[in-house]
C-alpha positions as a printed NumPy array, in Angstrom:
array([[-34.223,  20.512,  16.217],
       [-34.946,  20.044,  20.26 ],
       [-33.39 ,  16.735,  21.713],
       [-35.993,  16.613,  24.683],
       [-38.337,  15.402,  22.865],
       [-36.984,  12.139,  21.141],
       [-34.439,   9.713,  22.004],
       [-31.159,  11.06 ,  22.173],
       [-28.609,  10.542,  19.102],
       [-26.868,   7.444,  19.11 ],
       [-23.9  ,   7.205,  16.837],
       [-21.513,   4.421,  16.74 ],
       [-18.224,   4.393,  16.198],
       [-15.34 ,   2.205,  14.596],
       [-13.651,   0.258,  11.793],
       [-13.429,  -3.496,  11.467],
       [ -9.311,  -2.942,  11.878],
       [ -7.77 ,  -1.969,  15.105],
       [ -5.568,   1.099,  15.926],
       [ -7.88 ,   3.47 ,  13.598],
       [ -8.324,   6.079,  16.156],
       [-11.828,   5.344,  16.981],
       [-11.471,   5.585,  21.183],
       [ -9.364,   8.499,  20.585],
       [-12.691,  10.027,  17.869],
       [-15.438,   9.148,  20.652],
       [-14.305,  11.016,  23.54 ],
       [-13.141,  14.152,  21.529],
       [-16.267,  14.295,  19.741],
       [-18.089,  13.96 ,  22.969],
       [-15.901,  16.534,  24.69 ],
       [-16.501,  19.207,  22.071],
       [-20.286,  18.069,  21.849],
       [-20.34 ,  19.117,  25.945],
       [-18.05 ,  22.088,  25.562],
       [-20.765,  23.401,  23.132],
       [-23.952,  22.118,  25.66 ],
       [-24.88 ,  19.077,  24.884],
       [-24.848,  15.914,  27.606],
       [-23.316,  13.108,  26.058],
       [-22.838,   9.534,  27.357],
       [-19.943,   7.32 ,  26.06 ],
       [-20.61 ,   3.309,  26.565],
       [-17.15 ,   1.33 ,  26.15 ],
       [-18.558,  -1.653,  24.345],
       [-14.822,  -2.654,  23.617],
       [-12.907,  -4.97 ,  26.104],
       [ -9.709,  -3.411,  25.318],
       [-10.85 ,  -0.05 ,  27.131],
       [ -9.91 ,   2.546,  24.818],
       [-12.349,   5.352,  26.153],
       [-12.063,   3.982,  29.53 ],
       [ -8.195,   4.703,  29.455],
       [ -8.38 ,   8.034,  27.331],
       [-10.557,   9.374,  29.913],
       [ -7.911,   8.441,  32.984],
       [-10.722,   6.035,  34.826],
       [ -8.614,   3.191,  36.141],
       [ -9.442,  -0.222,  35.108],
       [-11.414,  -2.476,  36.784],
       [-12.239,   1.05 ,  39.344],
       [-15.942,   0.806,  38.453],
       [-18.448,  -1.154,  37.896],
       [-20.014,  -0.713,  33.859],
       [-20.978,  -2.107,  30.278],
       [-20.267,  -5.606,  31.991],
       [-22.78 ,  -4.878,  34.534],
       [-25.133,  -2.418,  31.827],
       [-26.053,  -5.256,  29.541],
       [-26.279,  -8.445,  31.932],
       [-27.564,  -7.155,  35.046],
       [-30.981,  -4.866,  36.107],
       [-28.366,  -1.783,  37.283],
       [-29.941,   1.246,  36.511],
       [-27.75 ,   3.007,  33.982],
       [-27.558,   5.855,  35.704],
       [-26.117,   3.944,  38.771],
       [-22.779,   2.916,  36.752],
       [-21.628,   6.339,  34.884],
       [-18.988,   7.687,  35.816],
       [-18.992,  11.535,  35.842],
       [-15.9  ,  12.949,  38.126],
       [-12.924,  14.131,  36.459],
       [-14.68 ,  13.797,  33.044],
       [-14.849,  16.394,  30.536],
       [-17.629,  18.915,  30.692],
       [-21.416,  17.584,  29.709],
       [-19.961,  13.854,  29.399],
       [-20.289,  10.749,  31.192],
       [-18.964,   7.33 ,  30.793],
       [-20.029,   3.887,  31.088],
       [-16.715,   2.387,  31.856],
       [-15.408,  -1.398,  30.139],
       [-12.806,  -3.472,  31.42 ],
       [-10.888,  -6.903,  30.29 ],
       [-13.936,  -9.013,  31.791],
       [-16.294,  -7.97 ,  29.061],
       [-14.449, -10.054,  26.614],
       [-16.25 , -12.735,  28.651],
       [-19.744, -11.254,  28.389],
       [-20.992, -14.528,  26.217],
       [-20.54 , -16.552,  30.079],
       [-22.916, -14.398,  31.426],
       [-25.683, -13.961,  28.721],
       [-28.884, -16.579,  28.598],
       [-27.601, -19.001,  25.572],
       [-31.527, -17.447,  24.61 ],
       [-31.052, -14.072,  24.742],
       [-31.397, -11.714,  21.548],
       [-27.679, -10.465,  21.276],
       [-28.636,  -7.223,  18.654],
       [-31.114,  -5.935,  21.639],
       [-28.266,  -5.916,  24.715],
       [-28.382,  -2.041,  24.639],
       [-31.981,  -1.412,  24.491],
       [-32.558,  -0.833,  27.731],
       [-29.642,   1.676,  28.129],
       [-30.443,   3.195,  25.432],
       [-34.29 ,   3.877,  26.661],
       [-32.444,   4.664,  29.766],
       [-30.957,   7.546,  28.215],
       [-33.646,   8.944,  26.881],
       [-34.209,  11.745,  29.805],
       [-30.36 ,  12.951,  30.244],
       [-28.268,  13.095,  26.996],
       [-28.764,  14.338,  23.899],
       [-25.777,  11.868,  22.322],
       [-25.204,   8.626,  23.662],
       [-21.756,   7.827,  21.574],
       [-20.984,   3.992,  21.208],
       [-17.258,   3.12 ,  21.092],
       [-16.835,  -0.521,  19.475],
       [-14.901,  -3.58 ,  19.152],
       [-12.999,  -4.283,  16.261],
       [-14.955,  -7.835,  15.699],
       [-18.297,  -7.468,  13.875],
       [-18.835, -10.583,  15.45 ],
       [-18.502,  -9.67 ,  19.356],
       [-21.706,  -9.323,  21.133],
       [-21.416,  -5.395,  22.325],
       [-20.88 ,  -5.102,  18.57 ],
       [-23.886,  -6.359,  17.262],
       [-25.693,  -5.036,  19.802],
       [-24.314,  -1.582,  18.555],
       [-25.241,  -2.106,  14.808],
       [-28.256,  -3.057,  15.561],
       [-29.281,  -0.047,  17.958],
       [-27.045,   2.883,  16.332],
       [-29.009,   5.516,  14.176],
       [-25.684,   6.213,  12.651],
       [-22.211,   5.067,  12.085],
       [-19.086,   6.982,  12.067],
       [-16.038,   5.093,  11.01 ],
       [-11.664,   6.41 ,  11.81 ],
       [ -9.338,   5.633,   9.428],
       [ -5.385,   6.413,   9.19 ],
       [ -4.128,   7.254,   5.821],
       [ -3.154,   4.16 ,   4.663],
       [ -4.035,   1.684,   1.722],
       [ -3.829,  -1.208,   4.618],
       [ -6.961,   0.493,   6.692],
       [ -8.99 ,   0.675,   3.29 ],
       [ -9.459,  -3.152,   3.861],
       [-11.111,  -2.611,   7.458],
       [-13.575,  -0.2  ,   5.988],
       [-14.601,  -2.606,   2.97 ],
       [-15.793,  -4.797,   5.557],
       [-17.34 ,  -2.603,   7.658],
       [-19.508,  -1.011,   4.921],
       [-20.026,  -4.869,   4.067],
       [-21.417,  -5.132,   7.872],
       [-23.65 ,  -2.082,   7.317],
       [-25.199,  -3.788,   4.024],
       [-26.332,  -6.492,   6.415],
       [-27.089,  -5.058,   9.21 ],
       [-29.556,  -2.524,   7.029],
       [-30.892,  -5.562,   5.101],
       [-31.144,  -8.11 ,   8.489],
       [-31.689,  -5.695,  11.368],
       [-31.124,  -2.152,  11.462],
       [-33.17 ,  -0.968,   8.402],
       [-32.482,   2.941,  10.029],
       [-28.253,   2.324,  10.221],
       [-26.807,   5.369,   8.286],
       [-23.392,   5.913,   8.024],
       [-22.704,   9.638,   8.72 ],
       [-19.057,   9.042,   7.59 ],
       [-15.42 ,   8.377,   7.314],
       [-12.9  ,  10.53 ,   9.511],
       [ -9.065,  10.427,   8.979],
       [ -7.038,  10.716,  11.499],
       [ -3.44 ,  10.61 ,  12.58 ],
       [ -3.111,  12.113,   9.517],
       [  0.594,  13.345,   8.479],
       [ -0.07 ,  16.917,   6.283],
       [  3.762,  15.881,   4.741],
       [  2.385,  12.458,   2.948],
       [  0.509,  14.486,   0.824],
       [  0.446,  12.148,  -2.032],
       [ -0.768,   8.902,   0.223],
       [ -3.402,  11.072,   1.667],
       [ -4.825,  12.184,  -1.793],
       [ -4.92 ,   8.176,  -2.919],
       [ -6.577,   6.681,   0.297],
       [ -9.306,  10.192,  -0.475],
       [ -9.653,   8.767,  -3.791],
       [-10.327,   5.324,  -2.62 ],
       [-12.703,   6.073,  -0.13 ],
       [-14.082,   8.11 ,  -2.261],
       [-15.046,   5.118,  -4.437],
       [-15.995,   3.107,  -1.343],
       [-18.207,   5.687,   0.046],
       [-19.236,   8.715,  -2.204],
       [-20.186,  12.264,   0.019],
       [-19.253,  10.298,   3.037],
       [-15.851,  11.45 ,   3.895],
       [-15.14 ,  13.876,   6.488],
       [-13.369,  17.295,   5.036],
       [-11.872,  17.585,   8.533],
       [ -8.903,  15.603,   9.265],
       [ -7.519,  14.731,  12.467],
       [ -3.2  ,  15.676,  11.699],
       [ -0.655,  13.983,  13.681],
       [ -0.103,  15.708,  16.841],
       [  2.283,  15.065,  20.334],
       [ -0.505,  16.745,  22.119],
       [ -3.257,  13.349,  21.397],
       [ -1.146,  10.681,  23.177],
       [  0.1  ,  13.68 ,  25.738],
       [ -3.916,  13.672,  26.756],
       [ -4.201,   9.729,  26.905],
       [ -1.36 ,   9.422,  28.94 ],
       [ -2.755,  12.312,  31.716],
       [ -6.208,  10.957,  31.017],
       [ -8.092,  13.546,  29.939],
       [ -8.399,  14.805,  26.4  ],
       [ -6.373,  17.681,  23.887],
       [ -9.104,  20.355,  25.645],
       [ -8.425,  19.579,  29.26 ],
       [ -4.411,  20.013,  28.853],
       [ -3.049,  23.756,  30.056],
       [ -3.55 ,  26.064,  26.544],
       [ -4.991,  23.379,  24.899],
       [ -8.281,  24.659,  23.723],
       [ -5.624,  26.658,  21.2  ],
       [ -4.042,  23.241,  20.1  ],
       [ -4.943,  22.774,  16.381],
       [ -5.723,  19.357,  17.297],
       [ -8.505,  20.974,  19.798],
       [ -9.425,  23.352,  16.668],
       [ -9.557,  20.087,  14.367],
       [-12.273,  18.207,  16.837],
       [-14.236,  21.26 ,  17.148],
       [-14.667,  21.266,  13.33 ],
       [-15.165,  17.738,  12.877],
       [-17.923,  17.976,  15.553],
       [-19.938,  21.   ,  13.9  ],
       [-19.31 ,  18.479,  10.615],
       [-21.158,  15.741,  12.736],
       [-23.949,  17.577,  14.154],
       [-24.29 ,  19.562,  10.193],
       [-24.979,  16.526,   8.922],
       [-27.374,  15.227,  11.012],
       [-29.313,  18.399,  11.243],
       [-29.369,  18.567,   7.275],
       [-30.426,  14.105,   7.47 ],
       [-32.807,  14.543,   4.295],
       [-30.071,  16.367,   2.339],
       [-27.09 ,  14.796,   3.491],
       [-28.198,  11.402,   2.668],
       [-29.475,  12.104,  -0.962],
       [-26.011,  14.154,  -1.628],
       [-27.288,  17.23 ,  -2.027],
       [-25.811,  19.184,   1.102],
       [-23.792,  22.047,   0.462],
       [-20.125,  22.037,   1.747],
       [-19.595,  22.865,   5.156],
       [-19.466,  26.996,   5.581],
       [-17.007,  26.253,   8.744],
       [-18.792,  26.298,  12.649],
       [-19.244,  29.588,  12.678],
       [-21.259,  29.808,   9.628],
       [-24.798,  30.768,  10.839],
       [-26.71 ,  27.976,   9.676],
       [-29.935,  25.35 ,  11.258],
       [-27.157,  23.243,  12.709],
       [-26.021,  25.659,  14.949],
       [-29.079,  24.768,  16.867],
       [-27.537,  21.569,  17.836],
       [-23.957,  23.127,  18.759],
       [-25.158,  26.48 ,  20.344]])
């Protein structure tokens, strides 16, 4: 399945609840999407800079989204690529984008914002990885609905994040319906997830299994001192000294070959009749995105 030849990937990524993860899901899955070849671009469509600050770039150091969706700059002349982790760039956000409304023609279609980065994008990566706002309502958001191919929502193991994921699957509905006939969502990741609370993990399974059948994730992201160690340093679990042994490093590599399995297998994943993952090693057609 060559990537030259079409647009590149576009996946975003959140939850309609804070705190689930998601900045901390984007550049890992981007990192072990480079580490295995592939070019991937992050855009930081959230003002509270959660990428941004995972990936050490300082805030308000760079020029980015703000500039991306309401001026002509070239995308290419606001990524950031030093220090970042290999095959990934980053279109940085700051504070100011919560104020992106101000500078946006009170005519201006709000779902297309990202079209031009996105056709932008087309040469360079093969995953362009969208890392939301909490508010559906928030104008990087929609933009990101409405341009996404797929959507990959973080979760903690809790009965209280359930609620967030109701309405985002709500959001999908419309979106699919209103917009974005082509939204999938590829699927629901736990994370920060404690392997002791065995019997809270196995409920919030069972719920989202009800919520969203086939759709969760059999990797899980475990609680780990090593995942705020690599947002404080800025850089991610890979990048620290020994880390590509970390089990948390192990865990993202998995959930990535997950990712890129079920988009290689589209047809079959989405009428539920894709096997079980064999683990990344397995050889099987999705390799050919991972190789």
């Amino acid at each position: 399945m060559s990537t030259e030849s079409r647009q590149p990937i576009t996946i975003a990524i959140g939850n309609q609840k804070g705190g689930t993860g998601k900045s901390t899901v984007t550049v890992h899955l981007a990192a072990a999407l480079g580490l295995a070849g592939k070019r991937c671009l992050i855009i930081d469509l959230d003002p509270a800079s959660g990428s941004t600050k995972h990936l050490g770039v300082p805030i308000d150091s760079f020029a980015g989204t703000l500039e991306l969706l309401t001026t002509d700059d070239a995308l290419e002349s606001l990524v950031v690529t030093k220090d970042m982790p290999r095959g990934v760039s980053l279109i940085p956000s700051r504070p100011q984008l919560a104020e992106i409304e101000t500078h946006l023609s009170r005519f201006m279609d709000r779902s297309r914002l990202l079209e031009r980065a996105i056709q932008e994008s087309t040469a360079t990566y093969d995953f362009v990885l969208l890392d939301t706002s909490p508010s559906a309502g928030f104008a990087t958001t929609v933009a990101a609905y409405a341009e996404a191919q797929w959507f990959l929502l973080t979760a903690f193991p809790h009965p209280l994040s359930l609620a967030g994921l109701d309405e985002a699957f709500r959001d999908i509905a419309d979106v699919r319906r209103l917009r974005n006939p082509s939204l999938e969502v590829l699927g629901v990741l736990l994370t920060n997830v404690d392997r002791r609370a065995r019997r809270l993990r196995s409920q919030v399974e069972t719920s989202l299994a009800a919520i969203a059948p086939g759709r969760l994730f059999q990797t899980v992201i475990s609680q780990a001192v090593a995942i705020p160690e690599s947002s404080g340093r800025g850089c991610t679990v890979f990048q620290l000294p020994g880390g590509d042994h970390l089990p948390s490093a192990e865990q993202f590599l998995d959930f990535a070959w997950e990712v890129t399995h079920r988009i290689a297998h589209r047809d079959e994943f989405l009428s539920g009749t894709l096997p079980p993952r064999l683990g990344r090693d397995a050889p099987t057609d999705s390799t050919r995105l991972v190789a």
